[in-house]
MDTraj code that builds the backbone (N, CA, C; nanometers):
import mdtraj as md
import numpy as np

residues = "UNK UNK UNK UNK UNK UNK UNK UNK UNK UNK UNK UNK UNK UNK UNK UNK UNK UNK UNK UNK UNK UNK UNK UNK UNK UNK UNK UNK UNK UNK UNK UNK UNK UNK UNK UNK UNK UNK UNK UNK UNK UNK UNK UNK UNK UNK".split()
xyz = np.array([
    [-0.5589, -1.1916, 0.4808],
    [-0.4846, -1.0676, 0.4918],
    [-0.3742, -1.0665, 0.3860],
    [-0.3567, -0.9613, 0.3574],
    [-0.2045, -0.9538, 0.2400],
    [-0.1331, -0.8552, 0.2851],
    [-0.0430, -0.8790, 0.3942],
    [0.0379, -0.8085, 0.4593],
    [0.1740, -0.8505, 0.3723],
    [0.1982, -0.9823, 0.2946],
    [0.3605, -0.9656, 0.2365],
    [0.3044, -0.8762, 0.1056],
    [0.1468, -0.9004, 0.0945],
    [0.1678, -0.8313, -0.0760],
    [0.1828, -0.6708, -0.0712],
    [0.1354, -0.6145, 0.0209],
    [0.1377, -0.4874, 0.0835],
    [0.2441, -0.4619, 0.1078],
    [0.3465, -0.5256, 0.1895],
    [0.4969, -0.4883, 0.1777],
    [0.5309, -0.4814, 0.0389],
    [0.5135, -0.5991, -0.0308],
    [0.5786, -0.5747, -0.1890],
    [0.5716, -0.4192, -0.2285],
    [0.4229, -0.4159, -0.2508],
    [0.3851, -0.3150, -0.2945],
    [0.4635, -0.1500, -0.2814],
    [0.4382, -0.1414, -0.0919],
    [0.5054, -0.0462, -0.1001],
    [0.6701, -0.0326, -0.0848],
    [0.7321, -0.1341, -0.1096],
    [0.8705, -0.1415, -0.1805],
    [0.8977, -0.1448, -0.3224],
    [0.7778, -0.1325, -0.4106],
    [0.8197, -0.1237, -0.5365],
    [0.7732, -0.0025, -0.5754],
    [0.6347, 0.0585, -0.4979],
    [0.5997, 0.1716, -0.5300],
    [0.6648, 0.2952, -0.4692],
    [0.6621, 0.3127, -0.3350],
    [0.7594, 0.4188, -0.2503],
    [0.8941, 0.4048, -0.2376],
    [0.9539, 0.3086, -0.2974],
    [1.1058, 0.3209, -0.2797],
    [1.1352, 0.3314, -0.1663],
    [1.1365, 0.2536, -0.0534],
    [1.1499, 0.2741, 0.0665],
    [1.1078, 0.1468, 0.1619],
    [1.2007, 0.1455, 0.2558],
    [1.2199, -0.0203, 0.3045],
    [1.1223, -0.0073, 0.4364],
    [1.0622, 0.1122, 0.4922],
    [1.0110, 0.1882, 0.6102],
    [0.8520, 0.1511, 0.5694],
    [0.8784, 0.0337, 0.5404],
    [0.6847, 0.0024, 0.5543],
    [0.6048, 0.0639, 0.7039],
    [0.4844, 0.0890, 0.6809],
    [0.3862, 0.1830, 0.7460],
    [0.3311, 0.0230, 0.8493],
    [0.2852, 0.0569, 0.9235],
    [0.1684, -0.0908, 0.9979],
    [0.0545, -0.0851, 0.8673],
    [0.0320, -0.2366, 0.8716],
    [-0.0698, -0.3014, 0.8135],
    [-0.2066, -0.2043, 0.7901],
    [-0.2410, -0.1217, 0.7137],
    [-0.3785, -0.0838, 0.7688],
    [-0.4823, -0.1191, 0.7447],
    [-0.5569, -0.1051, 0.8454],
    [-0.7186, -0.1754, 0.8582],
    [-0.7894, -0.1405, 0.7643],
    [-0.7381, 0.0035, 0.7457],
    [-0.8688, 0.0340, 0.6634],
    [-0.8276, 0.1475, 0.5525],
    [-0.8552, 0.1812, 0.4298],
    [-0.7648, 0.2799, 0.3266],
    [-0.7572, 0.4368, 0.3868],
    [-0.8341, 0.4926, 0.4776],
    [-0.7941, 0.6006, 0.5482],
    [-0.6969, 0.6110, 0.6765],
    [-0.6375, 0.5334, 0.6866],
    [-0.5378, 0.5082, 0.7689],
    [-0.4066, 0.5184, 0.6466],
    [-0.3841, 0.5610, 0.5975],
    [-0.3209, 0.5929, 0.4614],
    [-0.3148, 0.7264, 0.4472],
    [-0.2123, 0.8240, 0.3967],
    [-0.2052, 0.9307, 0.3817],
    [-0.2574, 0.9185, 0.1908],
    [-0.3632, 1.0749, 0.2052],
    [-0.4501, 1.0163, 0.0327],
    [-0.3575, 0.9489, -0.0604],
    [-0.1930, 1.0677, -0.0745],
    [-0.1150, 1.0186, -0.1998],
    [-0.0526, 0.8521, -0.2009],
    [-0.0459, 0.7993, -0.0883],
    [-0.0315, 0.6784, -0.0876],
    [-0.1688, 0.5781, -0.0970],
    [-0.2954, 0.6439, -0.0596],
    [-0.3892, 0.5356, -0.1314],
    [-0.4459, 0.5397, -0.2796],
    [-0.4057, 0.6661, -0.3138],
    [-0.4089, 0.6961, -0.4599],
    [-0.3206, 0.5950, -0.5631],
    [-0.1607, 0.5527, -0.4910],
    [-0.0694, 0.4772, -0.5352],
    [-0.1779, 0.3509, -0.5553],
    [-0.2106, 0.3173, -0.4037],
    [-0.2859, 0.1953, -0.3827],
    [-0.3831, 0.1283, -0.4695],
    [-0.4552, 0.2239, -0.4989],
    [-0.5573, 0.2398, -0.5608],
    [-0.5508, 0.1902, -0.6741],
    [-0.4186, 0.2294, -0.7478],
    [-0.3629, 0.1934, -0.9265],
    [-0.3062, 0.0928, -0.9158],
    [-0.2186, 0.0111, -0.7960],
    [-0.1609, -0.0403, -0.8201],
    [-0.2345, -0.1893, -0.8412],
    [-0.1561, -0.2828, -0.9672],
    [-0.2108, -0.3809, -1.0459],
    [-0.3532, -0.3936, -1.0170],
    [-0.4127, -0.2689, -1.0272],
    [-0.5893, -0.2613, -1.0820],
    [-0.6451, -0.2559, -0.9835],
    [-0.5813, -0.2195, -0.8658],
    [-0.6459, -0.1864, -0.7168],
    [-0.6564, -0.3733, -0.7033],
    [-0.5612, -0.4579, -0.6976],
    [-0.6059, -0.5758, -0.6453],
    [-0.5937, -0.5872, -0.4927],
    [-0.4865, -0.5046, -0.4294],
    [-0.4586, -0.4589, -0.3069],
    [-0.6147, -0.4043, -0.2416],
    [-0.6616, -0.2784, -0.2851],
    [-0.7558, -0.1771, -0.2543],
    [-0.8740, -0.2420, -0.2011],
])
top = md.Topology()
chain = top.add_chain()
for i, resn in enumerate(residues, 1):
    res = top.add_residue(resn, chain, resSeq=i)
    for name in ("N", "CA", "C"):
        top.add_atom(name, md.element.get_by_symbol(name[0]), res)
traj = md.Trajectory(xyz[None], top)
């Protein structure tokens, strides 16, 4: 699981300390945040 890299993530990408729960799965994600996901360092997250 990469639940600290997922925090990283969305503290460097959303500006915002209000991390979401872990999600299971990329539609548990609102699109514009899996779109972030998606780019971020080459979708290694995704």
């Amino acid at each position: 699981m990469y639940l600290a890299e997922f925090a990283t993530f969305w503290r460097q990408e959303m500006n915002t300390l209000d991390c979401p729960t872990y999600p299971k799965k990329p539609e548990d994600l609102p699109l514009s945040d899996r779109i972030c996901l998606e780019n971020y360092n080459n979708g290694e997250l995704f």
